[in-house]
C-alpha positions as CSV (number, residue, x, y, z in Angstrom):
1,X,-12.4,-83.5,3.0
2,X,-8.8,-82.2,2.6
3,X,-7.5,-79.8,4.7
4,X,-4.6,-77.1,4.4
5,X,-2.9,-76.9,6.9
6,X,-0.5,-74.3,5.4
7,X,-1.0,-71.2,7.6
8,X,-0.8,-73.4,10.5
9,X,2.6,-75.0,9.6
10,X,3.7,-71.4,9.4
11,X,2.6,-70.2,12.6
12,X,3.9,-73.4,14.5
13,X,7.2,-72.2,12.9
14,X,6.5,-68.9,14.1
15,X,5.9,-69.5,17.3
16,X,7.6,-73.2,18.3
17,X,10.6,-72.3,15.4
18,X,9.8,-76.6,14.5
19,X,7.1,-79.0,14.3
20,X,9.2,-81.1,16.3
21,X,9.4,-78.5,19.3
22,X,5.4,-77.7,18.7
23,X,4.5,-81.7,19.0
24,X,6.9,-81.5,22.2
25,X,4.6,-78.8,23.6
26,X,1.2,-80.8,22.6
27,X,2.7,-83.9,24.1
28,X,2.7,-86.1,21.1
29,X,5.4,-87.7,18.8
30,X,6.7,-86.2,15.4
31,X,4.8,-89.1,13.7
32,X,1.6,-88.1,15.0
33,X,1.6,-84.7,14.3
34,X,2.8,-85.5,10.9
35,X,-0.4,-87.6,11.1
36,X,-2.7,-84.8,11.9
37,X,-1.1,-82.2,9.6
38,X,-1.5,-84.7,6.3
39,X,-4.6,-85.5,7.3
40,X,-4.2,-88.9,8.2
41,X,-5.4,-88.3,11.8
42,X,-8.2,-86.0,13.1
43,X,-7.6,-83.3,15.8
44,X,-10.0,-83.5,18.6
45,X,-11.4,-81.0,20.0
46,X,-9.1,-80.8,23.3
47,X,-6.1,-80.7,21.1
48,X,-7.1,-78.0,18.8
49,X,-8.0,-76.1,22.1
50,X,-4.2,-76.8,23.3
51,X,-3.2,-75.7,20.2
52,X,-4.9,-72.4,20.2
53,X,-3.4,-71.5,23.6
54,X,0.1,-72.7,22.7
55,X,0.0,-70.9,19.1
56,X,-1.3,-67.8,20.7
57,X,-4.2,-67.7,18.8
58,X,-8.1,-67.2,19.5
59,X,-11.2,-68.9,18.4
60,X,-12.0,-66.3,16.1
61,X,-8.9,-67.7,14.4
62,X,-10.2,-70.9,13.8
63,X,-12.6,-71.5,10.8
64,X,-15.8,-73.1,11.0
65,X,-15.8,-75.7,8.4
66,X,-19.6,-77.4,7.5
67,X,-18.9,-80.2,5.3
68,X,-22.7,-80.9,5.3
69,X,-25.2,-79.3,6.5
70,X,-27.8,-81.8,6.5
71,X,-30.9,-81.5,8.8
72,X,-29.8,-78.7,10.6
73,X,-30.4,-75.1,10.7
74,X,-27.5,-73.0,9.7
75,X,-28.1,-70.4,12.9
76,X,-28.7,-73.4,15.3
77,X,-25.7,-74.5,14.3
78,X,-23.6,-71.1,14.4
79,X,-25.7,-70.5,18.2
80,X,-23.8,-74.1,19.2
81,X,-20.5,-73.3,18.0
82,X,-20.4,-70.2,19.5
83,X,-21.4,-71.3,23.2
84,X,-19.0,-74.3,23.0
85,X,-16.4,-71.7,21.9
86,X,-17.1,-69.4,24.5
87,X,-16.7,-72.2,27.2
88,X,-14.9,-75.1,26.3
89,X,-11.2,-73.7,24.7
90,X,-11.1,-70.7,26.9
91,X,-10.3,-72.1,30.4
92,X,-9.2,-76.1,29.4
93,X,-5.8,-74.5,29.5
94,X,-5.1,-72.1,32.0
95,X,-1.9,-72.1,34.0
């Protein structure tokens, strides 16, 4: 599944003024933030957490994208989501 990444690239601008400075801040290379934002790399879950703190965003920002549903209930699902929300971005970061 393709992303777009467009409304992130213009809040990193926002925020970080370049990609360049904004892979500085996550700690990786220009290549593999190009990587991620063409979708030739996955985030994980730790950097998209980063991410949210350094963009100054919150998890209600980020979409919750179900490519397929499969086996499992829609609310189960949503009930999982929000308790890993609730506790795993939130405090990873914290200075």
């Amino acid at each position: 599944m393709a992303f777009d990444y467009n409304k992130l690239r213009g809040r990193i601008v926002e925020i970080f003024n370049t990609q360049s400075n904004f892979a500085s801040a996550m700690g990786w290379s220009e290549r593999i933030l190009s990587l991620k934002m063409n979708g030739m790399c996955s985030w994980k879950q730790i950097d998209i957490c980063k991410a949210i703190q350094l963009l100054k965003l919150t998890i209600e920002d980020i979409p919750i994208v179900c490519t397929r549903v499969g086996h499992y209930r829609i609310r189960a699902y949503e009930r999982r989501v929000n308790e890993s929300r609730s506790t795993n971005c939130l405090n990873l970061y914290k200075q």
